[in-house]
C-alpha positions as CSV (number, residue, x, y, z in Angstrom):
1,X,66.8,-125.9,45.4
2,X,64.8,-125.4,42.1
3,X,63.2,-121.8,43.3
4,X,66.4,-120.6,43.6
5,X,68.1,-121.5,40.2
6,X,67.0,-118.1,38.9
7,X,68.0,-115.9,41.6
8,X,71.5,-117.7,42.1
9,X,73.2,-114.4,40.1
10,X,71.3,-111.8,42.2
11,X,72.0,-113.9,45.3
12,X,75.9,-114.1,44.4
13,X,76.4,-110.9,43.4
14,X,74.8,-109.9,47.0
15,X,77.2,-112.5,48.9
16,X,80.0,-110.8,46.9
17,X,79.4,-106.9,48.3
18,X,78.5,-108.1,51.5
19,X,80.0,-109.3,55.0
20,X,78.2,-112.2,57.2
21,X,79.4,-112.8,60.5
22,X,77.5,-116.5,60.3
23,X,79.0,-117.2,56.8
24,X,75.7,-116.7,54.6
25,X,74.6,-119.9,56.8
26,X,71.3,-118.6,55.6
27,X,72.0,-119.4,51.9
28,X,73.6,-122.5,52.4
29,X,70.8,-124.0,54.3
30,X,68.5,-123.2,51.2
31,X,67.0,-120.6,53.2
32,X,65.7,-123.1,55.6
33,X,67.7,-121.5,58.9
34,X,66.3,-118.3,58.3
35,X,65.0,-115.7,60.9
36,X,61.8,-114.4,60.6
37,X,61.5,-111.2,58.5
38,X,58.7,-109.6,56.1
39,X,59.1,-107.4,53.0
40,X,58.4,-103.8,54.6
41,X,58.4,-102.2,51.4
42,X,61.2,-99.8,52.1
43,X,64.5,-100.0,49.9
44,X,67.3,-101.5,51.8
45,X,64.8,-102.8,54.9
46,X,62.4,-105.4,55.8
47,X,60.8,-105.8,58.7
48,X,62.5,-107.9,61.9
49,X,59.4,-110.6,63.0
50,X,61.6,-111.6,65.7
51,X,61.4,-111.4,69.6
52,X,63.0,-107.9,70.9
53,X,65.5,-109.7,72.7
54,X,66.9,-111.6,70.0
55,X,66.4,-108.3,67.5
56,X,68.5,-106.7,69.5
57,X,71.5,-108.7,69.3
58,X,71.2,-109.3,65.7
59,X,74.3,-107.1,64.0
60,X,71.5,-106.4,60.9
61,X,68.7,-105.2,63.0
62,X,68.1,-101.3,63.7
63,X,65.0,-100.2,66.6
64,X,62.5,-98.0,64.6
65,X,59.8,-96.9,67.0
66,X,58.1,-100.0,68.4
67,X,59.2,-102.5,65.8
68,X,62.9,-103.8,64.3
69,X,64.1,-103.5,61.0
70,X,66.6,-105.8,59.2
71,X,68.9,-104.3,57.1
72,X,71.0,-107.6,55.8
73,X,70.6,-107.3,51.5
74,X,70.5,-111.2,51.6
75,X,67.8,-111.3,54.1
76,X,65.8,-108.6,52.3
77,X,66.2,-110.1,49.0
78,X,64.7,-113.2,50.1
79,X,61.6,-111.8,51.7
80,X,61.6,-109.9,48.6
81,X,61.9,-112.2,46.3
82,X,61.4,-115.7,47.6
83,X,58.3,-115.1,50.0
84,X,61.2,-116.8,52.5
């Protein structure tokens, strides 16, 4: 994918420093397998958009009040930085 030519160094370095129990299946489908999350605007967070249930089994998701956040730095970065 062309949108992600110049984020590939960001993206790698991420994927280096970090530990997926899915294998980054994320990245490899060109961010087209991805759950739903929203840039919350809090360093090392973005918001989890999906159902409690499945939130709750997600290794990356932490309860905060009524909502989930996501704390995967590959996940973040692309609601970040790809709109994704």
């Amino acid at each position: 994918m062309h949108f992600l030519d110049k984020h590939n160094l960001d993206i790698e370095k991420i994927m280096a420093e970090s530990k997926c129990p899915i294998d980054f299946a994320c990245y490899r489908s060109g961010f087209e397998n991805v759950c739903k999350a929203k840039d919350a605007g809090i360093e090392g967070f973005a918001y989890c958009l999906e159902e409690p249930d499945k939130a709750q089994r997600c290794r990356f998701s932490l309860s905060f009040g009524y909502r989930y956040l996501c704390k995967c730095r590959l996940r973040i970065y692309a609601a970040r930085h790809l709109n994704v």
